[in-house]
C-alpha positions as CSV (number, residue, x, y, z in Angstrom):
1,X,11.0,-14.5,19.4
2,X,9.3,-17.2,18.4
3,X,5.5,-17.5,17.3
4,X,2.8,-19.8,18.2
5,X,1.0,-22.6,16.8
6,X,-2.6,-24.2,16.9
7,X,-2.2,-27.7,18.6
8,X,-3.6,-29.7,21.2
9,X,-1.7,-32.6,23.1
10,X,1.3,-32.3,20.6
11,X,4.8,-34.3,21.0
12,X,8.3,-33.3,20.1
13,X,8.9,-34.5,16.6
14,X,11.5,-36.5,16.2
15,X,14.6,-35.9,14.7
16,X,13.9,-32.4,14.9
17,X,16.7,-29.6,14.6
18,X,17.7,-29.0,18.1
19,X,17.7,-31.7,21.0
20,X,14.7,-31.7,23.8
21,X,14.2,-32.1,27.0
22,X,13.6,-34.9,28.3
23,X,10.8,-35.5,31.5
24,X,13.0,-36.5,33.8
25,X,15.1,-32.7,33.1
26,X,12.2,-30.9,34.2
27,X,10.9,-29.5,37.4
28,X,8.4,-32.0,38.5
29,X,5.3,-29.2,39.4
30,X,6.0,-28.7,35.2
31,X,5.3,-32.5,34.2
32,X,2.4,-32.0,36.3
33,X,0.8,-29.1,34.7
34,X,1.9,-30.0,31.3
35,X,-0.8,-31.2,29.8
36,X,-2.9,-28.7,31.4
37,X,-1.3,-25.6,29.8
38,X,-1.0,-27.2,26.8
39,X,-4.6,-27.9,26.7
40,X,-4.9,-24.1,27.6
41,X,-2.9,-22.7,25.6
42,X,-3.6,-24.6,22.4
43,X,-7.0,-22.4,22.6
44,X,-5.5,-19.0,23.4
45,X,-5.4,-16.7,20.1
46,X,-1.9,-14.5,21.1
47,X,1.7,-14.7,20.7
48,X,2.8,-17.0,23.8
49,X,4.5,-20.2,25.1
50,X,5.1,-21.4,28.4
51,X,8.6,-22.1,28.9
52,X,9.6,-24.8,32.0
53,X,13.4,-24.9,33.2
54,X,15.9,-27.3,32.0
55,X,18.0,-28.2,35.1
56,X,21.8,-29.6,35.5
57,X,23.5,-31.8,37.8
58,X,23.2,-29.4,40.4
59,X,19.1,-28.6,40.1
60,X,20.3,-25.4,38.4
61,X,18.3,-23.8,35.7
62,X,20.7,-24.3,32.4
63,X,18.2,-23.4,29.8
64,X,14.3,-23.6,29.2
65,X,12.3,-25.7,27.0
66,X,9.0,-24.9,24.8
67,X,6.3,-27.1,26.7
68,X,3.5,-25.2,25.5
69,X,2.4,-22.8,22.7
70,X,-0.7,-20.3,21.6
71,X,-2.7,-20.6,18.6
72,X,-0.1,-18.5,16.1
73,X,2.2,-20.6,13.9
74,X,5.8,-19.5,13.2
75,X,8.8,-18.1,14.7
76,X,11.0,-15.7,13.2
77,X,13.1,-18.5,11.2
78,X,9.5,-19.8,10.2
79,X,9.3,-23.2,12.1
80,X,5.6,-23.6,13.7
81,X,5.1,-25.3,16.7
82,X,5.6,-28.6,15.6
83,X,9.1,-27.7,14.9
84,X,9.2,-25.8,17.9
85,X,7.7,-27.8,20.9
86,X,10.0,-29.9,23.2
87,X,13.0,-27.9,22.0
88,X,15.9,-25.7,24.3
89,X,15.7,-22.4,24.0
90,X,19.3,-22.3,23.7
91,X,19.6,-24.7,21.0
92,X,16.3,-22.9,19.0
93,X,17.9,-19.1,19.1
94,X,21.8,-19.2,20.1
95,X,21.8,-15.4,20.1
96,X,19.6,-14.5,23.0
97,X,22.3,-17.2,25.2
98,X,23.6,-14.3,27.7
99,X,21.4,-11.4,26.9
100,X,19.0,-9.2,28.5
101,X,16.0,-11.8,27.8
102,X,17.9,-14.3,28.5
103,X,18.5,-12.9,32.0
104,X,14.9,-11.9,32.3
105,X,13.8,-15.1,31.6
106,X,15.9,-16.3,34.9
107,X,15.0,-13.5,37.4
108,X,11.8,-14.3,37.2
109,X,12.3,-17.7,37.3
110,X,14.0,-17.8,40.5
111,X,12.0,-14.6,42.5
112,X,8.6,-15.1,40.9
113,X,7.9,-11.3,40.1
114,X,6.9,-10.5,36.5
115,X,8.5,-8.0,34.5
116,X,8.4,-6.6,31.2
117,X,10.8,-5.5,28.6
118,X,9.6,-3.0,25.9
119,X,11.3,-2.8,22.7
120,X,13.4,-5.6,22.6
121,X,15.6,-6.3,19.7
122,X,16.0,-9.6,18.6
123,X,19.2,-10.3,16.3
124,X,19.7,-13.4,14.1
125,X,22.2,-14.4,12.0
126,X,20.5,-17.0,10.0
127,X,20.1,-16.7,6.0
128,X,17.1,-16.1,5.0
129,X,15.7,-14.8,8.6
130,X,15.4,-11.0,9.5
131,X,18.3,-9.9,10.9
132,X,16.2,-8.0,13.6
133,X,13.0,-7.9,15.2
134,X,12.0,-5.7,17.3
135,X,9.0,-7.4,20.1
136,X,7.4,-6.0,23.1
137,X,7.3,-9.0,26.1
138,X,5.7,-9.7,29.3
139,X,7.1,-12.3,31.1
140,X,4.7,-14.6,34.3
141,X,5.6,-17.1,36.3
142,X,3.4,-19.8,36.3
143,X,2.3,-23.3,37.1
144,X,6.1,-23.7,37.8
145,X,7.3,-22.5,34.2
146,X,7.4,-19.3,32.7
147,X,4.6,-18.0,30.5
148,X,6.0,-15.4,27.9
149,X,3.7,-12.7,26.4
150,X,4.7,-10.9,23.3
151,X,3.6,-8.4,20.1
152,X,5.9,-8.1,17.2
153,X,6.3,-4.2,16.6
154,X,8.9,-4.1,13.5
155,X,6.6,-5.3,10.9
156,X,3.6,-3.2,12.2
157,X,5.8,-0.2,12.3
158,X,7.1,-1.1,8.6
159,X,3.7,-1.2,7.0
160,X,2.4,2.3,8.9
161,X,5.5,3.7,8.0
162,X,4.7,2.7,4.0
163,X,1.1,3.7,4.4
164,X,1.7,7.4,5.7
165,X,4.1,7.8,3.3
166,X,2.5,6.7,0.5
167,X,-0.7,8.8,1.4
168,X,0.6,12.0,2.9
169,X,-0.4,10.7,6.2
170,X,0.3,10.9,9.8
171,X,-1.5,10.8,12.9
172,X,-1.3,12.3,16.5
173,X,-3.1,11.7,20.1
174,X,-3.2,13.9,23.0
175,X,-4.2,13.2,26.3
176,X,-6.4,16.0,27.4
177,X,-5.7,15.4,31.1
178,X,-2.1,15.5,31.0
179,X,-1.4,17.2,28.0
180,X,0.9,15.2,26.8
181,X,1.3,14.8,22.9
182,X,2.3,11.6,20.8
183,X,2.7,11.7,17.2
184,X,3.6,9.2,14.1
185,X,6.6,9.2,11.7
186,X,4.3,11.2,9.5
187,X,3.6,13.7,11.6
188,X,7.2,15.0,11.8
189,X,7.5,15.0,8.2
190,X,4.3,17.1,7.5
191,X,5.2,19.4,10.1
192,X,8.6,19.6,8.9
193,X,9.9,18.8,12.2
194,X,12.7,17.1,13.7
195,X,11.6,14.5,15.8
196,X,14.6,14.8,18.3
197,X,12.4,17.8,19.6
198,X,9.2,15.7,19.9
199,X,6.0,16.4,18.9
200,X,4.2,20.3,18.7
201,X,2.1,21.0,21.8
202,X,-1.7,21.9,21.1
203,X,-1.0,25.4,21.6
204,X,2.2,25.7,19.0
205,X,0.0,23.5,16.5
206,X,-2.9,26.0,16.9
207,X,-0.4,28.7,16.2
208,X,0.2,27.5,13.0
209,X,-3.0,27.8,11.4
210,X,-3.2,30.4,9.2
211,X,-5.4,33.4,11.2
212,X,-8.5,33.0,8.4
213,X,-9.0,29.3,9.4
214,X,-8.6,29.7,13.4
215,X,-12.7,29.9,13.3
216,X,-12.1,26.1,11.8
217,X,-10.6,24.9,15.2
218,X,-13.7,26.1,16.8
219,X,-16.0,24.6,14.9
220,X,-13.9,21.3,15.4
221,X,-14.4,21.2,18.7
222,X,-18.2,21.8,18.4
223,X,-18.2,18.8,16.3
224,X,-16.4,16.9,18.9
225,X,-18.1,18.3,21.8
226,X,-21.4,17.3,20.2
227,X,-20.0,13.6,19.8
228,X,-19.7,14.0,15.8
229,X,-16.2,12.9,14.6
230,X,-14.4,16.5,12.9
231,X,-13.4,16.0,9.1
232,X,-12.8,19.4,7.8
233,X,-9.7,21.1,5.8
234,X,-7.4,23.8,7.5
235,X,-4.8,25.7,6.1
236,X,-1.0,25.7,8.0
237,X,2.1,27.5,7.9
238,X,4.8,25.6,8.1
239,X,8.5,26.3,7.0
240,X,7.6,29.3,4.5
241,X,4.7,27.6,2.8
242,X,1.2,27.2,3.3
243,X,-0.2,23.3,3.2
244,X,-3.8,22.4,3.2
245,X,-4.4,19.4,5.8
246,X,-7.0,17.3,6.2
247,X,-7.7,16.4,9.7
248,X,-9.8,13.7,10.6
249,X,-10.5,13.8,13.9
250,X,-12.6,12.3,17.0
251,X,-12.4,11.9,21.0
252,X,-11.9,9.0,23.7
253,X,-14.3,10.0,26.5
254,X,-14.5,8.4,30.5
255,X,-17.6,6.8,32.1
256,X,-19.1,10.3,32.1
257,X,-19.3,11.8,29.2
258,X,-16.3,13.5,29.4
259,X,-13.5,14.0,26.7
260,X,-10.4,11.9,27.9
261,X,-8.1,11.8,24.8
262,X,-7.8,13.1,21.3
263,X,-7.2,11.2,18.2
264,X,-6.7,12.4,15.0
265,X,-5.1,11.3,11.5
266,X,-3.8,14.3,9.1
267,X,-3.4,14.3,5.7
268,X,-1.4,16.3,3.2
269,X,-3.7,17.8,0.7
270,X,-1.6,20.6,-0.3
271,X,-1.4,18.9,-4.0
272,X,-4.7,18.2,-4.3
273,X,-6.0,21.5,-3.3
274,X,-3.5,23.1,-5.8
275,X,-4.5,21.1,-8.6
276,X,-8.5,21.8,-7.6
277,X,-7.5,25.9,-7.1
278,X,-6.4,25.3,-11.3
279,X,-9.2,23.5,-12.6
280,X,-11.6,26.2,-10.9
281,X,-9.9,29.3,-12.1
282,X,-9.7,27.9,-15.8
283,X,-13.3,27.0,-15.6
284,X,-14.0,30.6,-13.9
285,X,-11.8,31.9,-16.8
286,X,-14.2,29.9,-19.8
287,X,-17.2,31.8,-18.2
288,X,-16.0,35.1,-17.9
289,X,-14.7,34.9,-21.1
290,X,-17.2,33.0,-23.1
291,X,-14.3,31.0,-24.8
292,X,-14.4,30.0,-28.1
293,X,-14.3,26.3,-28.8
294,X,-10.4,27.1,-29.6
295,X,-9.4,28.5,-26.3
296,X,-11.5,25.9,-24.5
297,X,-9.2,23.3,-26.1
298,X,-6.3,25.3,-24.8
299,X,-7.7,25.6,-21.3
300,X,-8.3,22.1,-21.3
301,X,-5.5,21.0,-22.4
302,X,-3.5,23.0,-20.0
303,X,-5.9,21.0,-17.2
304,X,-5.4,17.4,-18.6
305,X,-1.7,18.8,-17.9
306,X,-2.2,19.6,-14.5
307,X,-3.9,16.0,-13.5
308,X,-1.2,14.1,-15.4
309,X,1.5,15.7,-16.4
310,X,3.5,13.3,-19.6
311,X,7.3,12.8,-18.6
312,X,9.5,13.8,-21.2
313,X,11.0,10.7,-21.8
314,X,11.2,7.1,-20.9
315,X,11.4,6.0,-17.7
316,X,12.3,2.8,-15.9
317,X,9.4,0.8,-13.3
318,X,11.4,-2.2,-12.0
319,X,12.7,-4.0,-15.3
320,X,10.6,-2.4,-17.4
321,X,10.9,0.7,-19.5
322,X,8.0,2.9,-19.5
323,X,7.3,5.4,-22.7
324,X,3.7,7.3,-22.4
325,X,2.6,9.5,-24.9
326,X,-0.2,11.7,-25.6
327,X,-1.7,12.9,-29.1
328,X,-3.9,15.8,-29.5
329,X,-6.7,15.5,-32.4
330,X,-6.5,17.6,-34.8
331,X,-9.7,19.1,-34.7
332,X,-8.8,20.5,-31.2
333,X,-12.1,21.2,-30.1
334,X,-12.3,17.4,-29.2
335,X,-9.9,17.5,-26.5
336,X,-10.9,13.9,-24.6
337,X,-10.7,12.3,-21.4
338,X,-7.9,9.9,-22.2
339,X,-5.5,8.8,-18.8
340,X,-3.1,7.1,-18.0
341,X,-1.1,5.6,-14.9
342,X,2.0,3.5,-14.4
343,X,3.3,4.0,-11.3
344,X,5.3,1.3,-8.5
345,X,2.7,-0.3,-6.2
346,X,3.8,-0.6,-2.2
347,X,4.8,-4.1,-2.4
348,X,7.0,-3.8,-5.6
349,X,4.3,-4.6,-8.2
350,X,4.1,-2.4,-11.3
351,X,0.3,-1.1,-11.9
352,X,-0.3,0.1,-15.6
353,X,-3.7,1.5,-16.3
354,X,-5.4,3.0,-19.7
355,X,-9.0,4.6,-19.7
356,X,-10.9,7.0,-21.9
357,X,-13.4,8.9,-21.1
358,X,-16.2,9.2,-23.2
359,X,-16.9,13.2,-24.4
360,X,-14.9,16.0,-24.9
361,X,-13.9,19.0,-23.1
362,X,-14.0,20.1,-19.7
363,X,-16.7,17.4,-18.7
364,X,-14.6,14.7,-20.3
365,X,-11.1,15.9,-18.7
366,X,-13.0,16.6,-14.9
367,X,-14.5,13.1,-14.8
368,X,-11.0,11.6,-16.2
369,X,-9.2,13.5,-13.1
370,X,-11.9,11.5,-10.7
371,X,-10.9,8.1,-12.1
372,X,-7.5,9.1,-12.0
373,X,-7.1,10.2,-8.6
374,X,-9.3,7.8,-7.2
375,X,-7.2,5.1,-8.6
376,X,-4.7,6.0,-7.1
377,X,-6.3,6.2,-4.1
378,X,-7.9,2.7,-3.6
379,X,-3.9,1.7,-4.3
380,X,-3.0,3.0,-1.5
381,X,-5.3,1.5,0.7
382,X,-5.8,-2.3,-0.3
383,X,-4.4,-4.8,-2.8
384,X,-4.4,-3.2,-6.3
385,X,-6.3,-6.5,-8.4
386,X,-7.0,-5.4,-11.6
387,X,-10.8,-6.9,-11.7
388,X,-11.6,-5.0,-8.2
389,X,-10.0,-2.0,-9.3
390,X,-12.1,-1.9,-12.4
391,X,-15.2,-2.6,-10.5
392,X,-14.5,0.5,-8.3
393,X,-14.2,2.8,-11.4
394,X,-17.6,1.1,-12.5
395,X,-19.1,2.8,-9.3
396,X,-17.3,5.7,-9.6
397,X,-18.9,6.4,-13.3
398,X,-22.4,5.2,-12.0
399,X,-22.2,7.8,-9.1
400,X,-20.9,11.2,-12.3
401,X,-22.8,10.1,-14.8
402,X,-20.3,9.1,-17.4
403,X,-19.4,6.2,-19.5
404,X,-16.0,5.1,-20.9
405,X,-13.3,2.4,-21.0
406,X,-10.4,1.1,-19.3
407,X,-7.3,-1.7,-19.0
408,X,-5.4,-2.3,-15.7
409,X,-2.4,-4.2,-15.5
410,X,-0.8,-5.1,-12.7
411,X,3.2,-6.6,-13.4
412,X,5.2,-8.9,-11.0
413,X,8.8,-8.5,-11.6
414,X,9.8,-11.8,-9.6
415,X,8.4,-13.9,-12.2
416,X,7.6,-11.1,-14.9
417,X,3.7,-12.1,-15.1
418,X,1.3,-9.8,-16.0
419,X,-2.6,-9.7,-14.6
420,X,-5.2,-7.4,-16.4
421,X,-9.2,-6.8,-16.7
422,X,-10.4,-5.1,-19.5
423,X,-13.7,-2.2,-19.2
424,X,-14.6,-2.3,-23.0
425,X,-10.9,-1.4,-23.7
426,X,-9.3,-2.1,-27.1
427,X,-7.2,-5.4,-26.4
428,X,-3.1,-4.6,-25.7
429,X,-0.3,-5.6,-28.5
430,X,2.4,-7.7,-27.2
431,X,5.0,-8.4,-29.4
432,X,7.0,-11.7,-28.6
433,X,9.8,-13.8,-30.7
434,X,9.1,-11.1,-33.5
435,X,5.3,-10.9,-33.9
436,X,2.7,-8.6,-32.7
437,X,-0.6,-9.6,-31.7
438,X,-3.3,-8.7,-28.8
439,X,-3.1,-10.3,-25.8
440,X,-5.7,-13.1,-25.2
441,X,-9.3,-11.7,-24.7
442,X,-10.8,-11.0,-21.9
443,X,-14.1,-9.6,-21.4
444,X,-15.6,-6.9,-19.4
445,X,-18.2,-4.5,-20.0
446,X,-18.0,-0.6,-20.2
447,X,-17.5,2.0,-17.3
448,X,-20.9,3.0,-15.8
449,X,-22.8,0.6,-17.9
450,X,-24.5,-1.9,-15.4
451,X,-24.0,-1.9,-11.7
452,X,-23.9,-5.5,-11.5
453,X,-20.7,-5.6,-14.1
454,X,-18.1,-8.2,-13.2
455,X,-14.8,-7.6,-14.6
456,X,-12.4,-10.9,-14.8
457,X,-8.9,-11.0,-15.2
458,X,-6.6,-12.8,-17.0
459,X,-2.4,-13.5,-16.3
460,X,0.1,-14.1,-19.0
461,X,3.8,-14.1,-19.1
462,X,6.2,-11.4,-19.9
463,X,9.9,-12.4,-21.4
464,X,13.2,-10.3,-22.0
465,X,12.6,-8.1,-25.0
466,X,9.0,-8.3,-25.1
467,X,7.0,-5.0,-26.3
468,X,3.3,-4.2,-25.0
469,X,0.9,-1.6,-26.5
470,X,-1.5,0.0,-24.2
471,X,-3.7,2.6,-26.2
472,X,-6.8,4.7,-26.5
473,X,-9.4,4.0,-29.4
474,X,-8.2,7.1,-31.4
475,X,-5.1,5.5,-32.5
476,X,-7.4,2.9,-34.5
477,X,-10.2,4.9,-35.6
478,X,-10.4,6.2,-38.9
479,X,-13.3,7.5,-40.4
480,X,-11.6,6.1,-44.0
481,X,-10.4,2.7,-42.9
482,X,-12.0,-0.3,-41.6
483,X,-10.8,-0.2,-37.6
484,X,-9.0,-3.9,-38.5
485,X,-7.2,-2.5,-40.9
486,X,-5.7,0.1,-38.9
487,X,-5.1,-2.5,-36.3
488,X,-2.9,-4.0,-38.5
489,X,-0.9,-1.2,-39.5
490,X,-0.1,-0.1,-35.5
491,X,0.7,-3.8,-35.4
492,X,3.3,-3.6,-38.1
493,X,4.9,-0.4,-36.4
494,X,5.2,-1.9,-33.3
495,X,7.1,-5.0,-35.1
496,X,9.0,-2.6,-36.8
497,X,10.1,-0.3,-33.3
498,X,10.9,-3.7,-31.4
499,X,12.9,-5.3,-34.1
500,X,15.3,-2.0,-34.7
501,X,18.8,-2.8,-35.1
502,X,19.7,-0.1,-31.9
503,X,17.5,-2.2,-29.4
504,X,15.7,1.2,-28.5
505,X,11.9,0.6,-29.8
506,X,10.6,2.9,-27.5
507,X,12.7,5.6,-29.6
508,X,11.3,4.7,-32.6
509,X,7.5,4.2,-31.8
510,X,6.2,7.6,-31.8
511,X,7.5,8.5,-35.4
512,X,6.2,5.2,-36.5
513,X,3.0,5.4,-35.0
514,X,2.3,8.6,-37.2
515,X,0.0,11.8,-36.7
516,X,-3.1,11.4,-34.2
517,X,-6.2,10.9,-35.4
518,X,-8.6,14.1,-36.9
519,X,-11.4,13.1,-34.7
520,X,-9.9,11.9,-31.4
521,X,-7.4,12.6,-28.7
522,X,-4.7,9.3,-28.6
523,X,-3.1,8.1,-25.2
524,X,-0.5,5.6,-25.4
525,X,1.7,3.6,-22.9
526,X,4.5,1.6,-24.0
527,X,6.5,-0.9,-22.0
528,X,9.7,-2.8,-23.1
529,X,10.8,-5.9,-20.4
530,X,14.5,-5.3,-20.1
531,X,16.9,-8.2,-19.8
């Protein structure tokens, strides 16, 4: 299909890619109305154009031409209405010659009735153009042309499809009149349901709540029967396990007040609720127990496990190779708040992220999980920019109470440039064309400091080989030694673990890096760009 374009009284370009019609091809009601529609259209904000028959020697419709277009600018080979206006149909996309648009396009033409045609696949064979597209259209006669209506549903459906399953999601509507049940992608896949059988009724859904949580339902529809939108947590069975859902939910009602359709989005907590059930028995298990500062550490570390668990070895993120690495103090009662995150963002980026904490124990390792999960969080729902990011975490440690530090990187594999924001974070190590030094400074104040704290960022680029150094301030500090003087020396180990004769310096860093320090947890994340 092709898109629209903001114009008023526009001409066919000249020398364009396909030939147009000329005046004297079209029906004359069309040259009448011409610049009418065009003048109408050009301020119409929707997918349309008014197409006018091309007729042959025998005043038979041979094609259409593009007289008039809305205010959105490209088609699906990317040519705006400039491109676009003037040109045959035919000509402009070959592969709907013969087809069922095609043949749309002329029944209506020649008996005037408007008709639709849902879900229409459009297939191109041109390089660089998606090979198919799938549109809903409406298609009007009018003022002697055609006026074609339509809503691009392939690229809609891709990024819902990407947003449930990134965030556990999926959402479902019944109609309370007729019963009938629509569900999402999502839904199938939380329900563990085939969606050849279409969506659970209200009834079997009911059914699977677990029997201590049916009082929940009713106290869902008090919410909504009171005009409050419903936000509570249920438990489910489904296939042999119990998963904790979040449902979010709220009504449709008619000119009276009444309830006309139900909406609601659900969300797959079963993780979160897990790693929640954890952190409250170990903390119910330090009070019963009265701990000593030994087992606390234990406990705590088991948590700090539970919120991010350390793979066991390198892993790859695009081109890069990915080593994180966590070092207990030795003085174990000062377990920290030290995180980490490198995961793949939606659209392919690479989002590497550092942060400590500041205190020790279970207070430290609690507020680390908030900033953790919320980051991950706020990922999922908007563009991950290292400076906002930082400035939500800011908030975050305003609204608990707590104070630390952090680095977010965000990598683009196209063109292997790296953009980061600094909290009060010790500056990275990159080591380039053997030498390793911090990347340029950037400044930003600490987590939970100011309100008002701005956090820029900065972009450099990454090359074949390169190493880079994201650590917590324990692997610097020592009590003993001057903090540049220990900068130096991880420098020098890094130099050493990138210019190994194997090529593996992600082997070598952790025996090079040495023991953690006596007085601080260490976190580290290491990155190598592969060739």
């Amino acid at each position: 299909m092709d898109g629209d374009t903001r114009s008023r009284d526009r001409r066919p370009p000249a020398g364009g890619p396909a030939p147009a019609a000329g005046p004297e091809d079209l029906p004359a009601i069309g040259r009448a109305m011409l610049p009418v529609v065009r003048e109408l259209l050009s301020g119409v904000p929707a997918s349309c154009t008014w197409l006018l028959p091309v007729l042959d020697e025998q005043g038979r419709t041979a094609d259409f031409t593009i007289a008039a277009v809305g205010t959105h600018s490209h088609d699906v080979a990317g040519r705006d209405g400039d491109q676009r206006l003037g040109q045959r149909l035919g000509v402009l996309y070959p592969g709907m010659v013969g087809g069922p648009l095609w043949d749309l396009y002329h029944q209506v033409y020649t008996d005037g009735r408007p008709r639709q045609l849902p879900d229409f696949q459009y297939h191109a064979d041109g390089e660089g153009v998606i090979a198919t597209s799938l549109f809903d259209l409406s298609v009007h006669r009018v003022c002697g042309g055609l006026l074609v209506w339509w809503q691009r549903l392939d690229e809609q459906e891709r990024r819902r499809e990407q947003t449930e399953l990134l965030g556990n999601l999926g959402w479902g509507e019944t109609d309370l009149l007729t019963g009938k049940v629509s569900w999402s992608p999502g839904m199938y896949r939380i329900f563990e349901r085939d969606p050849a059988l279409g969506p659970l009724s209200a009834a079997e859904q009911s059914a699977h709540i677990v029997a201590d949580d049916q009082p929940l339902r009713e106290t869902a529809w008090q919410m909504l029967d009171s005009g409050l939108v419903s936000d509570l947590t249920i438990r489910v069975q489904v296939g042999g396990q119990v998963k904790h859902l979040r449902l979010l939910a709220d009504t449709a009602r008619d000119a009276t007040g009444k309830p006309v359709k139900l909406y609601g989005v659900v969300q797959d907590v079963t993780a979160r609720e897990a790693s929640r059930t954890d952190v409250e028995r170990l903390q119910e298990e330090l009070r019963i127990r009265e701990l000593t500062t030994v087992a606390e550490q234990r406990l705590t570390g088991q948590l700090q496990q539970i919120i991010q668990p350390l793979p066991d070895a390198p892993f790859a993120l695009a081109d890069l190779e990915v080593w994180v690495e966590y070092l207990p103090a030795e003085d174990r009662a000062r377990v920290g708040g030290d995180w980490y995150h490198a995961l793949a963002l939606p659209d392919g980026r690479i989002m590497l992220a550092i942060g400590d904490v500041v205190g020790h124990g279970l207070p430290a390792a609690t507020a680390m999980a908030h900033l953790r999960y919320s980051l991950v969080g706020w990922t999922a729902v908007e563009a991950a920019d290292p400076g906002r990011l930082l400035s939500h975490l800011n908030q975050l440690c305003l609204r608990l109470g707590t104070t630390g530090t952090a680095a977010i990187a965000v990598y683009q594999p196209a063109d292997r440039t790296l953009r980061w924001a600094r909290a009060g974070h010790p500056l990275p190590l990159l080591h380039h064309a053997g030498r390793t030094e911090p990347l340029t400074r950037v400044d930003g104040l600490l987590l939970g400091a100011l309100a008002t704290a701005e956090y820029p960022e900065t972009v450099c680029r990454l090359h074949p080989g390169d190493l880079l150094l994201f650590y917590t301030d324990g692997l610097i500090e020592r009590r003993a030694q001057h903090t540049g003087d220990t900068l130096r020396e991880v420098a020098a180990a890094v130099t050493a673990a990138a210019v190994h004769p194997d090529g593996r310096p992600l082997d070598h860093l952790r025996a090079l890096l040495g023991d953690a320090s006596p007085f601080d947890d260490t976190c580290l994340v290491a990155v190598q760009v592969r060739p």
